[in-house]
C-alpha atoms as a printed R data frame, in Angstrom:
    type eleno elety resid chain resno      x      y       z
1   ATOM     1    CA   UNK     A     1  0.000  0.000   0.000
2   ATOM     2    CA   UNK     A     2  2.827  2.485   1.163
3   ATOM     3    CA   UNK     A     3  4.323  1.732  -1.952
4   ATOM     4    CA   UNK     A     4  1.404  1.948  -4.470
5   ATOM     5    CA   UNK     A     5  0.506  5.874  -2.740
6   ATOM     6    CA   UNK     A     6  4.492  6.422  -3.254
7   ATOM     7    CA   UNK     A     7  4.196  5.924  -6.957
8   ATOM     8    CA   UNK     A     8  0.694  8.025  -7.287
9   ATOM     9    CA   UNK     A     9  2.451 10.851  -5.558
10  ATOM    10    CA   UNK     A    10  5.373 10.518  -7.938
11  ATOM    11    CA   UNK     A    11  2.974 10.539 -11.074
12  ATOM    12    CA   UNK     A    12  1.141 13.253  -9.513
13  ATOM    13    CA   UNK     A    13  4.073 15.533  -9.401
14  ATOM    14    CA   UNK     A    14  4.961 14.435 -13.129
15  ATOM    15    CA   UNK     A    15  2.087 15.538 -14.510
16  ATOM    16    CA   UNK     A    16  1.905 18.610 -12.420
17  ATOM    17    CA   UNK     A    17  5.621 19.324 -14.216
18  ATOM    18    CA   UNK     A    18  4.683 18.829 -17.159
19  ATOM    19    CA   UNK     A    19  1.739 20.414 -17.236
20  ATOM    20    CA   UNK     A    20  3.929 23.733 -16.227
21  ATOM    21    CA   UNK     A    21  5.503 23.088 -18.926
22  ATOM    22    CA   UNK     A    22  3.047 23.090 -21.393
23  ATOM    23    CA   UNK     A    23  1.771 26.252 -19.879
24  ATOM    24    CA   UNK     A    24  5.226 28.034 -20.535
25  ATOM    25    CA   UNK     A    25  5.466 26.666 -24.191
26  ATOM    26    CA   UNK     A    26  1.709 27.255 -25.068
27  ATOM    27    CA   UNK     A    27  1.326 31.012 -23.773
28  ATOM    28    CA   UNK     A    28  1.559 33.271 -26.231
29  ATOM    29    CA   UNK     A    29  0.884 30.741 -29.047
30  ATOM    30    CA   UNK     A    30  3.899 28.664 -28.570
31  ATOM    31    CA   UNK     A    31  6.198 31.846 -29.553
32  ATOM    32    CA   UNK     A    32  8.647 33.278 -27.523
33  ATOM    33    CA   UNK     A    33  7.444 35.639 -24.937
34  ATOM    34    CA   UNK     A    34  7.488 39.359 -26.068
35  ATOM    35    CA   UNK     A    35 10.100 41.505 -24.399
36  ATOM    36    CA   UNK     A    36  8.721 44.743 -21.879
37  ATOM    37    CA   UNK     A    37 10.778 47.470 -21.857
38  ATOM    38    CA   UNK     A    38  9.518 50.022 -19.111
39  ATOM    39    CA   UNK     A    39 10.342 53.358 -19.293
40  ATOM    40    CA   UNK     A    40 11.179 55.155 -16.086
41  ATOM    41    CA   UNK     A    41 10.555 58.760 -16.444
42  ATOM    42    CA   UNK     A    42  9.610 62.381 -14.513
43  ATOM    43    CA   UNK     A    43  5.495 62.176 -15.299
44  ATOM    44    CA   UNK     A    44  5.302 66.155 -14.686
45  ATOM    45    CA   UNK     A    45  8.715 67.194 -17.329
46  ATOM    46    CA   UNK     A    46  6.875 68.501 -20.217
47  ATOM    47    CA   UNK     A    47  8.153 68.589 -23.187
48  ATOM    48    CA   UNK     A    48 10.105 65.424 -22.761
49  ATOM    49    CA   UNK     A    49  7.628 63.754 -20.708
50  ATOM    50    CA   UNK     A    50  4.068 64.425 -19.048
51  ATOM    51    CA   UNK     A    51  1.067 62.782 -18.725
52  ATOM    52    CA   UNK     A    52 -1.674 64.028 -20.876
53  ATOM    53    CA   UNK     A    53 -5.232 64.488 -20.052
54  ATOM    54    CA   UNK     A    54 -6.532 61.517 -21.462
55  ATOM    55    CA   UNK     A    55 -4.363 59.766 -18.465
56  ATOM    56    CA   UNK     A    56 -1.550 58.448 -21.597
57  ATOM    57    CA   UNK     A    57  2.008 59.554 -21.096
58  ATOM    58    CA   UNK     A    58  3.485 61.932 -23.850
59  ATOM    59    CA   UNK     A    59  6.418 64.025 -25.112
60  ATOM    60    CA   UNK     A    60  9.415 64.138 -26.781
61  ATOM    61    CA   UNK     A    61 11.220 61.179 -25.260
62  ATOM    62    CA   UNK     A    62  8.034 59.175 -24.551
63  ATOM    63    CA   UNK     A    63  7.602 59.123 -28.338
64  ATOM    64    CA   UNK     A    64 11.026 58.250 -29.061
65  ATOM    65    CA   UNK     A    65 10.567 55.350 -26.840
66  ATOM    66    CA   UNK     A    66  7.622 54.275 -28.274
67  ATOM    67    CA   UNK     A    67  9.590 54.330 -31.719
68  ATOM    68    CA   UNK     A    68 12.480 52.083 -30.488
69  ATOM    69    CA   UNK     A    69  9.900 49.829 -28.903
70  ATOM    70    CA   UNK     A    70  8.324 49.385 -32.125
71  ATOM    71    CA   UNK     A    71 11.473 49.230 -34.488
72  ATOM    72    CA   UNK     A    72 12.575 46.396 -31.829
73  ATOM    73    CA   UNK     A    73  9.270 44.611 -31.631
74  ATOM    74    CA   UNK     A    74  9.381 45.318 -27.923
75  ATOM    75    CA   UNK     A    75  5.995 45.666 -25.375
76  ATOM    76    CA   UNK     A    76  6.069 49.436 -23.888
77  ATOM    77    CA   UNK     A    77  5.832 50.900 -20.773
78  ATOM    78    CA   UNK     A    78  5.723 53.827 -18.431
79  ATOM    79    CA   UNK     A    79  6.628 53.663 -15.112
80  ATOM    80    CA   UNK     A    80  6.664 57.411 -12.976
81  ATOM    81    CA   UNK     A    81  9.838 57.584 -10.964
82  ATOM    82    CA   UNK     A    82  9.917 59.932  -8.113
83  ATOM    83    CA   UNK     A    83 12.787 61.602  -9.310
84  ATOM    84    CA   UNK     A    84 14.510 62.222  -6.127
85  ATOM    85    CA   UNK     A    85 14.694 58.327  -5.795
86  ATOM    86    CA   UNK     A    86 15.117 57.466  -9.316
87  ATOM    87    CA   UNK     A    87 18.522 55.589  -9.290
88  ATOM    88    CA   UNK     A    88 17.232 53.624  -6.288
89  ATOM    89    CA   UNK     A    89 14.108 52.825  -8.250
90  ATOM    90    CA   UNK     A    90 16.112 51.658 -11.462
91  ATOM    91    CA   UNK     A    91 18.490 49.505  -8.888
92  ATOM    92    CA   UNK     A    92 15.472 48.010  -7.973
93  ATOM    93    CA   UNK     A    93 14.218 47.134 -11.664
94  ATOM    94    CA   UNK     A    94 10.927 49.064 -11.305
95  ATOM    95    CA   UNK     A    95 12.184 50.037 -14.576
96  ATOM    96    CA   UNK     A    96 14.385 49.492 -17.003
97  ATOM    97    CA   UNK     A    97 16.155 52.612 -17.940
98  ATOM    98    CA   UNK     A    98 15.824 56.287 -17.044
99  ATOM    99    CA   UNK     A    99 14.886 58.433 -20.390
100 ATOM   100    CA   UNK     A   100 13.045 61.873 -19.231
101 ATOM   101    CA   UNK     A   101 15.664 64.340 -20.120
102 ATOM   102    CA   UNK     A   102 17.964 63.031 -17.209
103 ATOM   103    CA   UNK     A   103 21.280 65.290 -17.302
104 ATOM   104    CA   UNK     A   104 24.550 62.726 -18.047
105 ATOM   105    CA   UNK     A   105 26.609 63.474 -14.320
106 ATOM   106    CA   UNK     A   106 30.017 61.878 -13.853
107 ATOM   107    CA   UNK     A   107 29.130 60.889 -10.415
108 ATOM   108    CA   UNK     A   108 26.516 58.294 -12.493
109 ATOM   109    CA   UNK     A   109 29.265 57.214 -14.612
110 ATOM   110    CA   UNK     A   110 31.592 56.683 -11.307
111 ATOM   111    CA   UNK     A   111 29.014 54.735  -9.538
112 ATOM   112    CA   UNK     A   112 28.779 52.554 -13.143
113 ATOM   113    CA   UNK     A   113 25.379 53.058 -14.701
114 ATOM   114    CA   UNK     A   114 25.307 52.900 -18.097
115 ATOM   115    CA   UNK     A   115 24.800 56.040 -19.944
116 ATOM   116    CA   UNK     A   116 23.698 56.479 -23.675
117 ATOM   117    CA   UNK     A   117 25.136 58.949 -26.054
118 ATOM   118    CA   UNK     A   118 24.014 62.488 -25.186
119 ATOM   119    CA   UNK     A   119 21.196 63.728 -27.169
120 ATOM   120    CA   UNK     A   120 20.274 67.511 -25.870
121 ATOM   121    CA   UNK     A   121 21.572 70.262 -25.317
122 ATOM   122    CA   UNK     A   122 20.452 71.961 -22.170
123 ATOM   123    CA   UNK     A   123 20.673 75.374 -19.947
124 ATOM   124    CA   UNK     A   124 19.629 76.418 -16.071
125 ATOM   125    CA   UNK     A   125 17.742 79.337 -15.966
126 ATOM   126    CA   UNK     A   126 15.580 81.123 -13.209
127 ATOM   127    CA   UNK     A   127 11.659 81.936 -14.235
128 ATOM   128    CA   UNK     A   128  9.944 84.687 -12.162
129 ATOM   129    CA   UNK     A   129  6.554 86.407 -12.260
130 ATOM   130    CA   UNK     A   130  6.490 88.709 -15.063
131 ATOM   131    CA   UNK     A   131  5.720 91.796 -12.786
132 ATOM   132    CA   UNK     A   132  8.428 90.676 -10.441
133 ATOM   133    CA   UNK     A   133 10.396 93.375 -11.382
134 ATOM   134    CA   UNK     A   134 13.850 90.941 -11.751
135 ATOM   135    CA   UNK     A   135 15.566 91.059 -14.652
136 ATOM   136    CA   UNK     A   136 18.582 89.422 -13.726
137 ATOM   137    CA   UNK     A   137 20.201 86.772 -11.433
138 ATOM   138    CA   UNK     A   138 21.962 89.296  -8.828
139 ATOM   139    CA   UNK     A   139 18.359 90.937  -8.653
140 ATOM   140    CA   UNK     A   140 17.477 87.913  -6.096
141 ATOM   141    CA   UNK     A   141 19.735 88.023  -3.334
142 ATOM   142    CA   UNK     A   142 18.097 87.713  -0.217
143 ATOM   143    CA   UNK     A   143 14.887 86.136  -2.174
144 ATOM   144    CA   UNK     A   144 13.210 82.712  -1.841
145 ATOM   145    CA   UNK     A   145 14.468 80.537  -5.092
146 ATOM   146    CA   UNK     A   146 12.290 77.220  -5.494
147 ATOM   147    CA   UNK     A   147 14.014 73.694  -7.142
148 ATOM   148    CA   UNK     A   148 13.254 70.495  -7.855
149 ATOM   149    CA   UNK     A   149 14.569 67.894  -5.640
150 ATOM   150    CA   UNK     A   150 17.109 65.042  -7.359
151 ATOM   151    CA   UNK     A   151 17.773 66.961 -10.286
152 ATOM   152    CA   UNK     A   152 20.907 68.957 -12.151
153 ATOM   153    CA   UNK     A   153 19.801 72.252 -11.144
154 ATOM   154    CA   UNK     A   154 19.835 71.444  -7.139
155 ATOM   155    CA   UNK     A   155 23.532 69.590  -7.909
156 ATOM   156    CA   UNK     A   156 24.568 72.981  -9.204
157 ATOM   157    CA   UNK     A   157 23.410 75.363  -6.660
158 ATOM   158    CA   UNK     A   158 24.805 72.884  -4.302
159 ATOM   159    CA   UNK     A   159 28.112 72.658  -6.002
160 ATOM   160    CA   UNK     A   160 29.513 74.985  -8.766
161 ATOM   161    CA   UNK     A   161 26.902 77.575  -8.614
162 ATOM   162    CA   UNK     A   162 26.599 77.744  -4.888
163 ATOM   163    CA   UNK     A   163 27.851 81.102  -4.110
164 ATOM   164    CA   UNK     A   164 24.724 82.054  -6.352
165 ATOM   165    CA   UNK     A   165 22.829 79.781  -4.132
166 ATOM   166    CA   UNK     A   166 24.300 81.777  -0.983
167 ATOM   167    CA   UNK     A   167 23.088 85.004  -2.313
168 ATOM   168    CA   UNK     A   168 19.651 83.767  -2.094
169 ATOM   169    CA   UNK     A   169 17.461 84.339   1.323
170 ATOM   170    CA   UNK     A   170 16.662 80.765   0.688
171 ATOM   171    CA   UNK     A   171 16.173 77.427  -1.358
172 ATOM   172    CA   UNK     A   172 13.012 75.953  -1.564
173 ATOM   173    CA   UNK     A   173 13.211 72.305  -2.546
174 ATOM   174    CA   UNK     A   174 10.184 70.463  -3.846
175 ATOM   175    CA   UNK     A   175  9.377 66.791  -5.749
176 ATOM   176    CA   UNK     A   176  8.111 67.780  -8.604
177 ATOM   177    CA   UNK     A   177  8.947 70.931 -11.219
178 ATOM   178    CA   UNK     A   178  5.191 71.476 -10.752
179 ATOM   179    CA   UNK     A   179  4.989 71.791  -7.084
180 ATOM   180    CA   UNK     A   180  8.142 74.273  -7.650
181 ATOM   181    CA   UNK     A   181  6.024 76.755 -10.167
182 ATOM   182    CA   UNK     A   182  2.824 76.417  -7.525
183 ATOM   183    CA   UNK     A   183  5.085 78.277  -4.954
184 ATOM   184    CA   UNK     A   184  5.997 80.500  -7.090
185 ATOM   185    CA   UNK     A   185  2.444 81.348  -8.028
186 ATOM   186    CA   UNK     A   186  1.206 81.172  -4.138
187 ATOM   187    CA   UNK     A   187  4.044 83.989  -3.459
188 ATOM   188    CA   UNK     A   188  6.331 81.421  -1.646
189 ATOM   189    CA   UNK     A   189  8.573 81.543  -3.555
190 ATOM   190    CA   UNK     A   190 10.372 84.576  -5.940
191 ATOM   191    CA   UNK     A   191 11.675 82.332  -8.811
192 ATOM   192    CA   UNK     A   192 12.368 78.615 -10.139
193 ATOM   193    CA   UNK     A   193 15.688 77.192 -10.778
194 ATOM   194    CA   UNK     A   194 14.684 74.900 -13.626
195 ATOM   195    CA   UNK     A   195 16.082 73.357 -17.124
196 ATOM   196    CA   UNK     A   196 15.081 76.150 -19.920
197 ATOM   197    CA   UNK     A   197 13.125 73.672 -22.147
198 ATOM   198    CA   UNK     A   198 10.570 72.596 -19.092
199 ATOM   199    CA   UNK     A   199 10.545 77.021 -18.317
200 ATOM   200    CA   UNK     A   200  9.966 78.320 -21.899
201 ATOM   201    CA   UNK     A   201  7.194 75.344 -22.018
202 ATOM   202    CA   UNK     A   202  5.501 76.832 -18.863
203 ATOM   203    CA   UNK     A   203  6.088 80.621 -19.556
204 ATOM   204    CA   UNK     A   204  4.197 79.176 -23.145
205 ATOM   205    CA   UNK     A   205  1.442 77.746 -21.638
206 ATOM   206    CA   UNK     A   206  0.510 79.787 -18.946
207 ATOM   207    CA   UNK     A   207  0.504 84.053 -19.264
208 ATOM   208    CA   UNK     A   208  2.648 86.045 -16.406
209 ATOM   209    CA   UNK     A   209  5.503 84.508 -16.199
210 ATOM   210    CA   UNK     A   210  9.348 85.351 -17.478
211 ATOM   211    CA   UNK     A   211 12.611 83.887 -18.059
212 ATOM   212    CA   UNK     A   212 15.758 85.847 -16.384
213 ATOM   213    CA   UNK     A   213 18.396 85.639 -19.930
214 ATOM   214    CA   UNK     A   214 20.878 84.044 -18.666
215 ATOM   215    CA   UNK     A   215 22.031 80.788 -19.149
216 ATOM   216    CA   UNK     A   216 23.351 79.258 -15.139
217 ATOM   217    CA   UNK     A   217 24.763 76.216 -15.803
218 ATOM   218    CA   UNK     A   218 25.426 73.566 -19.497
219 ATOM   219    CA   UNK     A   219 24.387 70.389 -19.349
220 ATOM   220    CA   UNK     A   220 23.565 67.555 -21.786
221 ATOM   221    CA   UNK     A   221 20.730 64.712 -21.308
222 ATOM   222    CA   UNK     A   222 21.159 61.164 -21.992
223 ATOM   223    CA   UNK     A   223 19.385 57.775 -21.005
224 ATOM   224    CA   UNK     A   224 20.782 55.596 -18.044
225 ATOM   225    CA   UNK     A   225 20.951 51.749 -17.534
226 ATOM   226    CA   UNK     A   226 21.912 50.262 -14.884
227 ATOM   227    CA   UNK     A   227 25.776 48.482 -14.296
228 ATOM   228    CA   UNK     A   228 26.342 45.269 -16.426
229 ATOM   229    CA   UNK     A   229 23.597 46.585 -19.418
230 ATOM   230    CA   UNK     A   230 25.841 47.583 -21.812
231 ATOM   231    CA   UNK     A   231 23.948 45.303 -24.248
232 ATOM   232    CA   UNK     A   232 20.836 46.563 -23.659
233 ATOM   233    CA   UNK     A   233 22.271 50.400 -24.062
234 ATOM   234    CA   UNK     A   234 23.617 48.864 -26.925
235 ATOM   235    CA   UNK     A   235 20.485 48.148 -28.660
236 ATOM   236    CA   UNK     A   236 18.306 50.983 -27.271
237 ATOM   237    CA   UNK     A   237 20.781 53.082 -29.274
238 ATOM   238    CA   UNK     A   238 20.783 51.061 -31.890
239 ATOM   239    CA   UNK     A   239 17.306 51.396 -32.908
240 ATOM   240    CA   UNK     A   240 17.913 55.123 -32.080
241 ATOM   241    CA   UNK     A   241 20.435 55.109 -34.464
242 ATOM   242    CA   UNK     A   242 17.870 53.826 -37.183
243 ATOM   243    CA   UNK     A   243 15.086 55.795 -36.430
244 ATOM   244    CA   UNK     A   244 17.449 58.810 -37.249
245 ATOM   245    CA   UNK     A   245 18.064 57.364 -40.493
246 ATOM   246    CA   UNK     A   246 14.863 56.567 -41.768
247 ATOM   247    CA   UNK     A   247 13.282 60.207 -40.875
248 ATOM   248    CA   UNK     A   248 10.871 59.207 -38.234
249 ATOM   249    CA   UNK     A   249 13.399 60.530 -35.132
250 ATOM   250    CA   UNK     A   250 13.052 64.202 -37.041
251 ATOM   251    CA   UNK     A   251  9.116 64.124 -37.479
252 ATOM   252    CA   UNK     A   252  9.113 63.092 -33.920
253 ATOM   253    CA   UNK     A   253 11.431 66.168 -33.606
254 ATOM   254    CA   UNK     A   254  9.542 68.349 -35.345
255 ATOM   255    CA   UNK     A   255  6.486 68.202 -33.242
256 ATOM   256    CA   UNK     A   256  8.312 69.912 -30.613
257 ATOM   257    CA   UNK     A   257  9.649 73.212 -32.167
258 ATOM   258    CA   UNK     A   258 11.000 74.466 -28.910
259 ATOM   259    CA   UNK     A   259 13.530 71.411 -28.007
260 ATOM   260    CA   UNK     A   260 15.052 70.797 -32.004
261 ATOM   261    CA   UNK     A   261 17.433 72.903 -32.378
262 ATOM   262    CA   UNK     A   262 18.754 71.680 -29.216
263 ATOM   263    CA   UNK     A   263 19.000 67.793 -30.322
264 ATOM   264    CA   UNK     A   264 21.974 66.863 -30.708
265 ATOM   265    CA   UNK     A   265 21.540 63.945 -32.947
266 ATOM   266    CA   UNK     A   266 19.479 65.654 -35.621
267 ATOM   267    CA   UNK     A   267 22.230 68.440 -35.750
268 ATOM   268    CA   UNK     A   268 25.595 66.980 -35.866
């Protein structure tokens, strides 16, 4: 008897393998299953990435993305970072890359993430109410300056722009670009420390508002993996590469006026 339940168990546990199995080979028709690329980006960094009213994600990079995806036969997705913790995040594969115009820093090139080649051009500036009556950087001292947590432009006032930063009353640090422009509205705050693209988009879209001409601090963006995916850099930038040469990287491009002449891969 102990014997004959010994040999159901064992073709019990057979057929439960190899009914896994089946299940593994069957799904998706019996092909191969179809690779997810997720997209870690900043949800509230228009033009290069924002969520749209319909609740999809768009912008300049999201499209791009989308392209590569496509041209690889890849399944796409979005994931919102909290940009403060995005490394962490990518460290712990919530996503796969970071692509929402993320400034290329040596200290991410120290610490061995993966970086693509740079693709934009970019510029610190300070936006201020248009009645604010500053017309220039010196005009703040002693003022309330809001910036975005996590990002380029709080490295820089914290490093090679800080005696800029010590002229200011204070800095005003807040999670999102968005939060940063709401203080500045509510009065708490005199002007935002931002990337140009993301301020001319705002001063666009919404009347009162100003840009201080002066250009704080060069930068280029660029797309980060994490250590040991050099292949998959490889390939991301591969398609890139392609969708450049067959003209749809420059209609992507020219749906966003403001950013082109600042692409560095459509104006070598």
């Amino acid at each position: 008897m102990k014997k004959l339940i010994a040999l159901l168990l064992i073709a019990a546990m057979l057929i439960c393998f190899a009914g896994c199995g089946s299940k593994n080979e069957t799904s998706n028709g019996g092909k191969e299953a179809k690779t997810t690329f997720v997209m870690g980006i900043d949800p509230e960094y228009p033009p290069f990435s924002s969520m749209a009213e319909d609740g999809t994600y768009t912008g300049f990079d999201v499209e791009v993305c989308q392209a590569v995806c496509k041209k690889l036969g890849w399944e796409f997705k979005v994931f919102g970072v909290n940009w403060d913790q995005k490394l962490i995040q990518l460290d712990a594969k919530e996503c796969d890359c970071i692509w929402s115009g993320m400034t290329i820093l040596d200290s991410m090139k120290e610490k061995g993430y993966v970086i693509s080649e740079p693709y934009y051009d970019n510029t610190q500036v300070l936006l201020v109410k248009e009645d604010s009556g500053f017309a220039k950087s010196d005009d703040l001292k002693g003022k309330k300056v809001a910036v975005q947590m996590g990002t380029s432009g709080e490295a820089l006032l914290g490093g090679d722009l800080k005696d800029l930063a010590d002229s200011f009353g204070k800095v005003v640090t807040c999670d999102s670009f968005l939060k940063c422009f709401t203080e500045l509205d509510a009065g708490n705050a005199d002007a935002v420390f931002v990337d140009k693209p993301v301020a001319e988009n705002y001063a666009a879209n919404n009347k009162g508002y100003n840009i201080i001409d002066e250009d704080l601090g060069a930068e280029q963006y660029g797309i980060a993996f994490r250590s040991g995916d050099e292949e998959l850099c490889k390939k991301v930038q591969g398609a890139i590469d392609q969708l450049i040469e067959d003209g749809t990287y420059a209609k992507i491009a020219d749906k966003y006026p403001d950013i082109k002449n600042n692409l560095l891969l459509i104006n070598k």
